[in-house]
Backbone as CSV, one residue per row, in Angstrom:
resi,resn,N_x,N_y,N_z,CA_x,CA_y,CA_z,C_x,C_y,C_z
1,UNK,116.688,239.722,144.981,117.323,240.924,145.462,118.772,240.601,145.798
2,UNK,119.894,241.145,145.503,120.970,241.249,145.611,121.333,241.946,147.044
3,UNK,122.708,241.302,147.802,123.104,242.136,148.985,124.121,243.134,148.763
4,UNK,123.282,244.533,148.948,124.705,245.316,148.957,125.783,245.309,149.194
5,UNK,126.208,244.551,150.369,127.620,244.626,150.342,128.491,243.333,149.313
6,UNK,127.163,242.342,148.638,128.238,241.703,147.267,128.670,242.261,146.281
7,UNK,127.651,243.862,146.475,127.588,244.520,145.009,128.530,245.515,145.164
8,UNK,128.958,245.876,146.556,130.063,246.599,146.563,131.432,245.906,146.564
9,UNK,130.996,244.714,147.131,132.522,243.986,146.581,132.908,243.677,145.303
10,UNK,131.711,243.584,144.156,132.029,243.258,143.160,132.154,244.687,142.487
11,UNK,131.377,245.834,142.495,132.122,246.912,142.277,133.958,247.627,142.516
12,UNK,134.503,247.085,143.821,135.778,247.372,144.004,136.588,245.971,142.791
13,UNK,135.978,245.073,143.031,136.532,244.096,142.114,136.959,244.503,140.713
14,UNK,135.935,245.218,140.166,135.703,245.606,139.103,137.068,247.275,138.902
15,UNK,136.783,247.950,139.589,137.822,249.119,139.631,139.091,248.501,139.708
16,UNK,139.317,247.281,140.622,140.728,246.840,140.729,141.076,246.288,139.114
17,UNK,140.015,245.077,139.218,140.374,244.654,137.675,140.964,245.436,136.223
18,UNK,140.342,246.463,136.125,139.650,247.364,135.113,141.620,247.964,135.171
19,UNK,141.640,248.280,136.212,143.603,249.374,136.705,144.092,248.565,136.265
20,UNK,144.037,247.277,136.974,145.152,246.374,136.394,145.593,246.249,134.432
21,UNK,144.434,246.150,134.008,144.753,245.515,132.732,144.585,246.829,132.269
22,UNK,144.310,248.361,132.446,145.268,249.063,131.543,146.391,249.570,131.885
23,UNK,146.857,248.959,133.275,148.026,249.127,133.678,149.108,248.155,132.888
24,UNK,148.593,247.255,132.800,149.561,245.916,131.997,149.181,245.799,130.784
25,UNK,148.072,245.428,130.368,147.693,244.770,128.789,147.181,245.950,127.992
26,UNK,147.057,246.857,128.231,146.242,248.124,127.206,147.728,248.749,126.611
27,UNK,148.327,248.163,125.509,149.365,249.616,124.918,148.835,250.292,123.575
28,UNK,147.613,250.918,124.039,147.660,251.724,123.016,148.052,253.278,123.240
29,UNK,148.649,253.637,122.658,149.710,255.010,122.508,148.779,256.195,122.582
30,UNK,147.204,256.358,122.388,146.474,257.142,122.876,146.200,257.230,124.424
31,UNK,146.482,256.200,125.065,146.036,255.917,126.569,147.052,257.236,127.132
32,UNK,146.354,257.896,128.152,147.677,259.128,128.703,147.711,258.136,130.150
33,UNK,147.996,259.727,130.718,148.052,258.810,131.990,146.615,258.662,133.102
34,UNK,146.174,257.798,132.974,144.989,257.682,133.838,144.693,256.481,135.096
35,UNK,143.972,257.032,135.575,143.795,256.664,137.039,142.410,256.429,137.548
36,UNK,141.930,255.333,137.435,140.261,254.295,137.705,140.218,254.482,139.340
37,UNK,139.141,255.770,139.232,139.021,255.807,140.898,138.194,255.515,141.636
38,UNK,136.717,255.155,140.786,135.820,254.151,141.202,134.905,253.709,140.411
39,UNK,134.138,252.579,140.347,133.283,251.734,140.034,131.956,251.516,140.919
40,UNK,131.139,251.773,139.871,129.645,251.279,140.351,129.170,250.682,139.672
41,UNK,128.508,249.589,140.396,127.486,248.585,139.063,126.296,248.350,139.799
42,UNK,125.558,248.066,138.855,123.925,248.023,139.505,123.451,246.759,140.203
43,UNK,122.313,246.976,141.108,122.468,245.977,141.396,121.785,244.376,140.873
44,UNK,121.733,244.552,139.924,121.387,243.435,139.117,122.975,242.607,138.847
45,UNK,123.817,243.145,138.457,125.129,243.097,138.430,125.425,242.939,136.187
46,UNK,124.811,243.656,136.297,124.694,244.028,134.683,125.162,244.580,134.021
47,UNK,125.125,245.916,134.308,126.315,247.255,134.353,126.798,247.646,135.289
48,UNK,128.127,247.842,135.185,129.262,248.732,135.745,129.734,250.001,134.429
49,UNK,129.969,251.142,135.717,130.171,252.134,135.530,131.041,252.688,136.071
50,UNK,132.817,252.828,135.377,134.451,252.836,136.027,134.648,254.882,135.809
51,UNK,134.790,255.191,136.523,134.979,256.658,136.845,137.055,256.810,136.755
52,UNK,137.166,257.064,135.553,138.563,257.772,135.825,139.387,259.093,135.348
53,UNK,140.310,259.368,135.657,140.675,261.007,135.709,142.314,260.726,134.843
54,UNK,142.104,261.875,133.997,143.539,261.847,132.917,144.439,262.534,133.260
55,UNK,145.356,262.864,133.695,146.299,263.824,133.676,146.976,263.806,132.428
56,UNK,146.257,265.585,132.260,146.747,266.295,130.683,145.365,267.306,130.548
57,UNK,145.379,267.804,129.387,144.937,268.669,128.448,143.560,267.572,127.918
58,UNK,142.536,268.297,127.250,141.433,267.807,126.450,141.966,266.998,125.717
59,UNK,142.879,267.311,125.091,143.550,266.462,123.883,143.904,264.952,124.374
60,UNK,144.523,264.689,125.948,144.776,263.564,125.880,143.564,262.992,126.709
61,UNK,142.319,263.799,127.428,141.342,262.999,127.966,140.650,262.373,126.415
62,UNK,140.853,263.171,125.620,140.007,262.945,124.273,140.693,261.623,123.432
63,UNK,141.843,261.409,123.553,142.770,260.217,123.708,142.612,258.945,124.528
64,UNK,142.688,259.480,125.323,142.060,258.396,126.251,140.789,257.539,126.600
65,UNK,139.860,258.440,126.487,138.742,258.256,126.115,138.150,257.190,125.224
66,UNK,139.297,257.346,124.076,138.993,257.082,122.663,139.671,255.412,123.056
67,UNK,141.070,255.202,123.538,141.370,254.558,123.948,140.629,253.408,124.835
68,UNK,140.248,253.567,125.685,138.905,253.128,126.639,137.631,252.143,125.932
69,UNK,137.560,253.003,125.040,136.340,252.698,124.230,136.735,251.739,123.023
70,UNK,138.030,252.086,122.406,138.656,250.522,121.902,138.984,249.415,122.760
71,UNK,139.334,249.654,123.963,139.893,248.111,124.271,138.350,247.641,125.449
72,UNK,137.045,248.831,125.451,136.298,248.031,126.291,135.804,246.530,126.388
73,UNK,136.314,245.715,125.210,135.734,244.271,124.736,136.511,243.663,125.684
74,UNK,138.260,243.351,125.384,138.898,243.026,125.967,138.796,243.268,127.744
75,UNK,138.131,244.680,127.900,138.146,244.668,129.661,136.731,244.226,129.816
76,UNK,135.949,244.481,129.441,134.536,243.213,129.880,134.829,241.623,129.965
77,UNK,135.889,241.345,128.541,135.730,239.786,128.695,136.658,239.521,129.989
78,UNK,137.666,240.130,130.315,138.737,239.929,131.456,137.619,240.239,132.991
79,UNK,136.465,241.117,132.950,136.190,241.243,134.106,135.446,240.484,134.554
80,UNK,134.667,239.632,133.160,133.485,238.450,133.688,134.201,237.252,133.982
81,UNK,135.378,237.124,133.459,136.020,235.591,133.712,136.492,235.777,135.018
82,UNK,136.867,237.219,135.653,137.351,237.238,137.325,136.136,237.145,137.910
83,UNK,135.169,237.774,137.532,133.979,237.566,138.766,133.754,236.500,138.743
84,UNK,133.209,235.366,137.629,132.339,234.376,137.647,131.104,234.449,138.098
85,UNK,130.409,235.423,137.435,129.342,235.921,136.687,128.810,234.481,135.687
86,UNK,127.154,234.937,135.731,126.311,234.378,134.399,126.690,235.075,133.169
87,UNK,126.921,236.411,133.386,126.893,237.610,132.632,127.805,238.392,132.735
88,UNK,128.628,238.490,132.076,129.514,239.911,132.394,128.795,241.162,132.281
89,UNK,129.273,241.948,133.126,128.846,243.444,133.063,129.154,244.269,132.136
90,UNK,128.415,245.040,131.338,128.819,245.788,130.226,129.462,246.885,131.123
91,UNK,130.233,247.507,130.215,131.009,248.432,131.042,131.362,250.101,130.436
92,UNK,131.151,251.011,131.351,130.743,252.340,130.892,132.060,252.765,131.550
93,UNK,132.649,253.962,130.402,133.528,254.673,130.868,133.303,256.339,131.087
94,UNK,133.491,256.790,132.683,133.242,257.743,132.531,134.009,258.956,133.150
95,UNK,134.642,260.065,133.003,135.491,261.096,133.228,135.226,261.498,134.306
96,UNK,135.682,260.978,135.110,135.473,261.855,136.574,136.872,263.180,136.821
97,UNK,135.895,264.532,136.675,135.609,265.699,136.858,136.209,266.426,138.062
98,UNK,136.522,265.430,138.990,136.786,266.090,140.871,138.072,267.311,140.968
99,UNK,138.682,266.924,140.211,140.131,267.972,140.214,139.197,269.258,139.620
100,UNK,138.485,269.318,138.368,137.772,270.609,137.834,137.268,271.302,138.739
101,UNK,135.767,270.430,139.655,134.799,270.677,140.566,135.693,271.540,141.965
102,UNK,137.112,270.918,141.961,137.613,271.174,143.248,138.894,272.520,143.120
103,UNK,138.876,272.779,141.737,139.375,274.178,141.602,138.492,275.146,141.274
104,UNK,136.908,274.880,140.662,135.880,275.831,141.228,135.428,276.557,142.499
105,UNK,135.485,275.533,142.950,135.041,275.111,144.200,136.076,276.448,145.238
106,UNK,137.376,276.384,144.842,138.474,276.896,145.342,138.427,278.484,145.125
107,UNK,138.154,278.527,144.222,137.912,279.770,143.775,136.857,280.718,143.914
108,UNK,135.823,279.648,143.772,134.623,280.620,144.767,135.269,280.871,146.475
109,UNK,135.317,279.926,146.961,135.925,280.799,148.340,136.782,281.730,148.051
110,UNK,137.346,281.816,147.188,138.858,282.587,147.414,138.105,284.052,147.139
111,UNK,136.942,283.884,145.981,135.838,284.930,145.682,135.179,285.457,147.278
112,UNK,134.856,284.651,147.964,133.795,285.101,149.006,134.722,285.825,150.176
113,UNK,136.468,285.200,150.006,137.335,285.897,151.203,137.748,286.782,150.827
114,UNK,137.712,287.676,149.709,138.082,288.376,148.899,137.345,289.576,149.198
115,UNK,135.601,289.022,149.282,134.455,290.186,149.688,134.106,290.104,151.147
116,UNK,134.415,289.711,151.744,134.453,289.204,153.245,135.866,290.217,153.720
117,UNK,136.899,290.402,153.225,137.917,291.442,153.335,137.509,292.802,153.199
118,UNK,136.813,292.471,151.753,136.333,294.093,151.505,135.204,294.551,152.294
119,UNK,134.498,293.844,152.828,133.375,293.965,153.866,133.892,294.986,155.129
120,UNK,134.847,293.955,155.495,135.404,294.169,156.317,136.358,295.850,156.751
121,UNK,136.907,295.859,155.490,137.879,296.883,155.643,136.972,298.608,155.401
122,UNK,135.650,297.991,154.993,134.333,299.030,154.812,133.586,299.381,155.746
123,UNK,133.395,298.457,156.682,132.694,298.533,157.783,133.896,298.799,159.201
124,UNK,135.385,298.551,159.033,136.009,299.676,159.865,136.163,301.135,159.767
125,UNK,136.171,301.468,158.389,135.756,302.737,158.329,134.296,303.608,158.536
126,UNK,133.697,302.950,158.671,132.416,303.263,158.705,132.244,304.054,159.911
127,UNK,130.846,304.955,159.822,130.635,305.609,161.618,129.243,305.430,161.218
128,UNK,127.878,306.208,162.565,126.902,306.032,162.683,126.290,306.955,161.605
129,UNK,125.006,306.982,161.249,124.515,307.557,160.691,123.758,308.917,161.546
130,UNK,123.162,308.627,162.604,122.863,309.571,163.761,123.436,309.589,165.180
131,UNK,123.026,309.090,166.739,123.674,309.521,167.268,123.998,308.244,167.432
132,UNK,125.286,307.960,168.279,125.915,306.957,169.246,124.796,306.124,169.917
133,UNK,123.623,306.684,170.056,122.735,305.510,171.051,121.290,306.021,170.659
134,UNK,121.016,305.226,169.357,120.052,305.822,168.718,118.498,305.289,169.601
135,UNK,118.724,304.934,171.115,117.520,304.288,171.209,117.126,304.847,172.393
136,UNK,116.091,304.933,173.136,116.114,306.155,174.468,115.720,305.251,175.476
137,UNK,116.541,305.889,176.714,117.393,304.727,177.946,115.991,304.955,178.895
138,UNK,116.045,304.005,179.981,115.216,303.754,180.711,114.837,305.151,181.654
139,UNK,116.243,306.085,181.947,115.999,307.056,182.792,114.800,308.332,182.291
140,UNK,115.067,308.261,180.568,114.018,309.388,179.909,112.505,308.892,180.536
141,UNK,112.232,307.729,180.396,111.000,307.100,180.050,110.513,307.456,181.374
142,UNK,110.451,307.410,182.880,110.795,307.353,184.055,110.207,308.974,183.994
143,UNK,111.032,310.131,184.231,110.792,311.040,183.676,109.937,311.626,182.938
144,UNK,109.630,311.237,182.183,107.733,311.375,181.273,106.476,310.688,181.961
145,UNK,106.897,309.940,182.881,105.587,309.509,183.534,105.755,309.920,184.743
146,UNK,106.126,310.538,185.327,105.861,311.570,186.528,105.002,312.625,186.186
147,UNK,105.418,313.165,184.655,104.826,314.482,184.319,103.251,314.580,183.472
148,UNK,102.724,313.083,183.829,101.381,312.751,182.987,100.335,313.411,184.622
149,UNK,100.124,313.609,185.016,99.389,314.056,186.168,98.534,312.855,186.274
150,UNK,98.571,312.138,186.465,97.717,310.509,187.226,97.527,310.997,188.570
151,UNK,95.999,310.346,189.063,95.922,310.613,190.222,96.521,309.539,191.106
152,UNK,96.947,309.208,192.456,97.353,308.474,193.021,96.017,307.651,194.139
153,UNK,96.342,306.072,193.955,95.273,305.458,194.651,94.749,305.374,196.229
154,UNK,95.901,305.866,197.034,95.608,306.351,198.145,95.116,306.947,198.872
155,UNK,93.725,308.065,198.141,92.702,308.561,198.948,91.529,308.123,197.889
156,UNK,90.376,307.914,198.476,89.341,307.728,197.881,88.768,309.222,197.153
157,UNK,87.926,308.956,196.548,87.341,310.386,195.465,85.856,310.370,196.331
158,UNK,85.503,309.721,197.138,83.861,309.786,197.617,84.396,310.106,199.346
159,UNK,85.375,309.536,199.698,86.123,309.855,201.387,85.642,308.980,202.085
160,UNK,85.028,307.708,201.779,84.614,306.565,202.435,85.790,305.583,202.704
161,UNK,85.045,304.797,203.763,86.055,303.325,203.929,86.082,302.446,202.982
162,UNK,86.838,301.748,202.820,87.087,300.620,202.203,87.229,299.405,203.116
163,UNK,86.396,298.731,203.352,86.281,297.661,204.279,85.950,296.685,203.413
């Protein structure tokens, strides 16, 4: 069993590594501009899996991408000779999405304050449907039970003691 926190060090290892060398050694002219924002590897330490985000259009994630996937030899062999590993980790590239998720995301609220306004500006106009106090107050109730004729417990019905 492996300790999580080696596998998270060797995961950040791996994200650092991975920036560096297409920051320096990757010139291929498809690469746009991208940015390795995290790494996970299992804990066997077998695969890693580098999460990064393109700034541009489909065209240059689709570039990039493509890019990635040519020079992955070169960034596996560079990442097993830094760890010193049995094994280098094969290595998965994958598009992390967060800028997309987080202008959805944006927009549904902007959707819900939108109907939350209109709620709003519907229900100040609004009035009752019947009266002001559709529910009947303690003084009616009070009032109806005086007028039930109950007898009262203070004289007996036979005129005896109660001892």
């Amino acid at each position: 069993m492996t300790d999580p926190a080696k596998v998270r060090r060797h995961a950040e290892r791996v994200r650092e590594l991975v920036a560096s060398v297409v920051r320096t050694q990757i010139k291929d002219p498809r690469l746009g501009m991208i940015t390795i924002t995290d790494a996970r590897i299992t804990a066997d330490l077998r695969d890693a899996t580098v999460f990064y985000t393109v700034l541009g259009d489909a065209a240059a994630q689709a570039g990039t991408a493509a890019a990635l996937e040519s020079a992955k030899g070169m960034l596996r062999s560079t990442v097993g000779k830094a760890l010193g590993l049995r094994h280098s980790p094969t290595l998965t590239f994958v598009l992390d999405d967060v800028q997309d998720q987080v202008k959805h995301i944006d927009d549904l609220l902007a959707q819900a304050r939108n109907a939350d306004a209109e709620v709003q500006r519907l229900a100040a106009k609004a009035a009752y449907a019947g009266d002001a106090q559709p529910y009947r107050l303690d003084s009616d109730d009070d009032e109806s039970d005086d007028t039930t004729g109950e007898e009262s417990d203070d004289v007996s019905s036979t005129g005896g003691d109660r001892r």
